[in-house]
C-alpha positions as CSV (number, residue, x, y, z in Angstrom):
1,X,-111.7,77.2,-10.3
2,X,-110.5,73.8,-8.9
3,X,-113.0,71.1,-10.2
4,X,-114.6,68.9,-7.1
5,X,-113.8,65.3,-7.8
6,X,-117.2,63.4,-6.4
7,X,-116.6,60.9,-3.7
8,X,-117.3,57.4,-4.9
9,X,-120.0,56.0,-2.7
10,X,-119.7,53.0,-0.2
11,X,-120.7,49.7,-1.7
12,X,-123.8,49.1,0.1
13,X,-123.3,45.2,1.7
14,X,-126.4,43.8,3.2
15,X,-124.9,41.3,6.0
16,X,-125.5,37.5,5.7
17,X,-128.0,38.1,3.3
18,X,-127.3,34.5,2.0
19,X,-128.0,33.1,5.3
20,X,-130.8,34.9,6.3
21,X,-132.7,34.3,2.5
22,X,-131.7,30.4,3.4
23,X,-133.3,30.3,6.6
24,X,-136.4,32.7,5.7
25,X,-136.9,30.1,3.0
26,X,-137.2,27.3,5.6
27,X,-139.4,29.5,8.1
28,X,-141.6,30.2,5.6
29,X,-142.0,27.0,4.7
30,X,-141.6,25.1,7.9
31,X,-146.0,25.3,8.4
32,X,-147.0,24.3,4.8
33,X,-144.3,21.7,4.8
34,X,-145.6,19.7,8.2
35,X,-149.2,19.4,6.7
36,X,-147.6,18.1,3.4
37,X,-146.1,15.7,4.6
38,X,-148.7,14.8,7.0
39,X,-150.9,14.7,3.8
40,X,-148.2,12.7,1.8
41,X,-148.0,10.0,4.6
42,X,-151.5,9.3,4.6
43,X,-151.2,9.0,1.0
44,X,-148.4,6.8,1.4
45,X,-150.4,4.2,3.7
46,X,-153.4,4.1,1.8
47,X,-151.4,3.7,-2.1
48,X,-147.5,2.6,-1.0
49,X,-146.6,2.2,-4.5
50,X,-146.8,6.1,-5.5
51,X,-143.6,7.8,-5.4
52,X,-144.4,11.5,-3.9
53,X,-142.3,14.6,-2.5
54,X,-142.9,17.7,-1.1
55,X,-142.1,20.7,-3.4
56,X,-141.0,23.9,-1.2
57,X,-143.0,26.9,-2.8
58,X,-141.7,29.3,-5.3
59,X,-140.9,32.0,-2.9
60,X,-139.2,29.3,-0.1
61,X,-137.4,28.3,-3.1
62,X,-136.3,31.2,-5.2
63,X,-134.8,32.4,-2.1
64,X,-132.5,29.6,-1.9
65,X,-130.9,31.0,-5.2
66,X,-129.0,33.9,-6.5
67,X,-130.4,37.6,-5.8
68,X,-130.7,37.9,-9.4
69,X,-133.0,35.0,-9.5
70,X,-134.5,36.5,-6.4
71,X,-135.5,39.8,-8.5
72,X,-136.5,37.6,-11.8
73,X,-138.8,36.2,-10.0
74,X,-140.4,39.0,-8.2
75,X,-139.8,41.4,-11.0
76,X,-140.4,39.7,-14.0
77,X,-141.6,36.5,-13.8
78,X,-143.9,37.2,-11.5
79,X,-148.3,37.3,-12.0
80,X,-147.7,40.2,-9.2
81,X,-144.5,42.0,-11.0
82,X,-147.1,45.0,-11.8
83,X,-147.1,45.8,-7.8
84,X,-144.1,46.7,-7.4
85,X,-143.5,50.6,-8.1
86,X,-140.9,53.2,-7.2
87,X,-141.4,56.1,-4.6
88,X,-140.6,58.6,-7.6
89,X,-142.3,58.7,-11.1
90,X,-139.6,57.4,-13.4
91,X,-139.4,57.2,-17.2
92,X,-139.3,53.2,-16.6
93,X,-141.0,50.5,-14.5
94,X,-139.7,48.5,-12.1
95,X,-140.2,45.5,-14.3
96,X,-139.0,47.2,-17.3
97,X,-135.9,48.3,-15.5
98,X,-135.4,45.3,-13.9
99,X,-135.4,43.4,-16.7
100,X,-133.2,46.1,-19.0
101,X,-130.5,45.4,-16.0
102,X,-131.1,41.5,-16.4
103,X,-130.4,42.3,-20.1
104,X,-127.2,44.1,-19.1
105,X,-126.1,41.8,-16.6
106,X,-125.8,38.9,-19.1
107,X,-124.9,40.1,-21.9
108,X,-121.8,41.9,-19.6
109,X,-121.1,38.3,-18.9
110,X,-121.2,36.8,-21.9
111,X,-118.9,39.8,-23.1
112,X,-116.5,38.8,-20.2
113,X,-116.3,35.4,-21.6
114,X,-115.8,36.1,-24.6
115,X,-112.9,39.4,-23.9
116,X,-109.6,38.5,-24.7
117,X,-107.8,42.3,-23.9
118,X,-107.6,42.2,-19.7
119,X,-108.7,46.1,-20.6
120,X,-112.1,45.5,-21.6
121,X,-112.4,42.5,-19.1
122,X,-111.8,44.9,-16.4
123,X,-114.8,46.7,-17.6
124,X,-116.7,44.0,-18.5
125,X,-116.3,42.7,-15.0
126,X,-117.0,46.1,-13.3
127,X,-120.1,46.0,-14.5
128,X,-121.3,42.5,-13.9
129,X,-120.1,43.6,-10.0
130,X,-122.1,46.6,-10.1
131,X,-125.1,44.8,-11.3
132,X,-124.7,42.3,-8.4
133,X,-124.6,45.1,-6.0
134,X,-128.1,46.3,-7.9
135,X,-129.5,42.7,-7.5
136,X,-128.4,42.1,-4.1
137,X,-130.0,45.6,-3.4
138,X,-133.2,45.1,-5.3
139,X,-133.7,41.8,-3.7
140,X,-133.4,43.0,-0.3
141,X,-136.1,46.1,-0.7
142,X,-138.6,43.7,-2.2
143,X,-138.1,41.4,0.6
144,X,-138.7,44.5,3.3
145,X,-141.3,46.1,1.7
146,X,-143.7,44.0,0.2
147,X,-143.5,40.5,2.5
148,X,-145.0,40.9,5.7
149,X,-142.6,39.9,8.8
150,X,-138.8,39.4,6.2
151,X,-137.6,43.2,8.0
152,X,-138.1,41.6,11.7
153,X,-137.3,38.4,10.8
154,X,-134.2,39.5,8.8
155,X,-133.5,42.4,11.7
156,X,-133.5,39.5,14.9
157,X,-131.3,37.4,12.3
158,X,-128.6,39.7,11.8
159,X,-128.4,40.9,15.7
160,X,-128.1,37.1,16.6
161,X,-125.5,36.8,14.0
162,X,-123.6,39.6,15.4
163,X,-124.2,38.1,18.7
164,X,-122.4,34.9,18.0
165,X,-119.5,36.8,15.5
166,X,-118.7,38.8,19.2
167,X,-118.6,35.4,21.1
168,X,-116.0,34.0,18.8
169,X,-114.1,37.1,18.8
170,X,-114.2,37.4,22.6
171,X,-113.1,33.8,22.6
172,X,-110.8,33.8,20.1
173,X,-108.7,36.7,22.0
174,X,-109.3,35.0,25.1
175,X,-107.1,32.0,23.7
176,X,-104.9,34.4,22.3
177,X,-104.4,36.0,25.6
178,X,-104.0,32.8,27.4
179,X,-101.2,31.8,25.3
180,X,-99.6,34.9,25.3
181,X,-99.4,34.7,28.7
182,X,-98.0,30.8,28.8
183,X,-95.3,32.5,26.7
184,X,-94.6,34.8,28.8
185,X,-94.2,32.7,31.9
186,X,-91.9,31.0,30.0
187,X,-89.3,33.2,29.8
């Protein structure tokens, strides 16, 4: 009997994640940022020799970082990391495994740094990939599941993204059209 190689899954991509953590960040901090710095002017006028800044908050600015910062924060670090569970009993807890990958994830690193045979860097640096592909992943559910309005917000993001990707396409092969056609009315 023939063995049945497996088909290697898709790498799951989640699109302009970067960009859409960014500008969460700034929308969730837009409201407490405005009465800050209401609060920090008044300040200002009343004692003009005090040096003061607004701090974003931990959430508006862990998002500005890496995901795996993004789940150290939520996962680990975190007074709430005990909320977070997984549909299915597992052997492990989210934090624990979480943290075990965290583990992985740098000492993979520091093993890739250190790797002189381009053997064992390849593996090294399969593995720190993977484990970005976890965090990017783990980052993202949190985000949807467990903070009211990131889905929709992340959702009407992502469609307006794609929105103005298809304008500059359209565009773009409009030009290209255009000059094609200046060519061809040259000759």
């Amino acid at each position: 009997m023939a063995d049945v190689k497996e088909k290697k899954p898709k790498k799951p991509e989640i699109k302009y994640q970067a960009k859409i953590h960014e500008a969460y960040s700034e929308f969730i901090d837009k409201e407490d940022k405005a009465k800050a710095l209401e609060v920090l002017e008044e300040l200002k006028k009343n004692h003009p020799d005090i040096s003061l800044a607004y701090q974003p908050s931990p959430l508006a600015k862990v998002l500005t970082e890496s995901n795996l910062e993004i789940c150290k924060a939520l996962f680990v670090d975190s007074e709430e990391s005990g909320a977070f569970s997984f549909n299915k009993p597992r052997s492990k807890t989210v934090e624990q495994t979480v943290r075990a990958n965290l583990i992985a994830y740098n000492n993979a690193k520091t093993a890739l740094e250190e790797e002189t045979f381009d053997d064992y860097k390849y593996v090294y640096k399969t593995i720190v990939d993977a484990l970005e592909v976890y965090f990017s992943i783990a980052a993202e559910s949190a985000l949807r599941e467990y903070f009211t309005g990131y889905a929709e917000f992340a959702d009407n993001y992502t469609k307006e993204e794609e929105k103005k990707q298809a304008a500059k396409s359209a565009k773009r092969r409009k030009t290209e059209e255009e000059k094609k056609r200046g060519k061809d009315a040259e000759k």
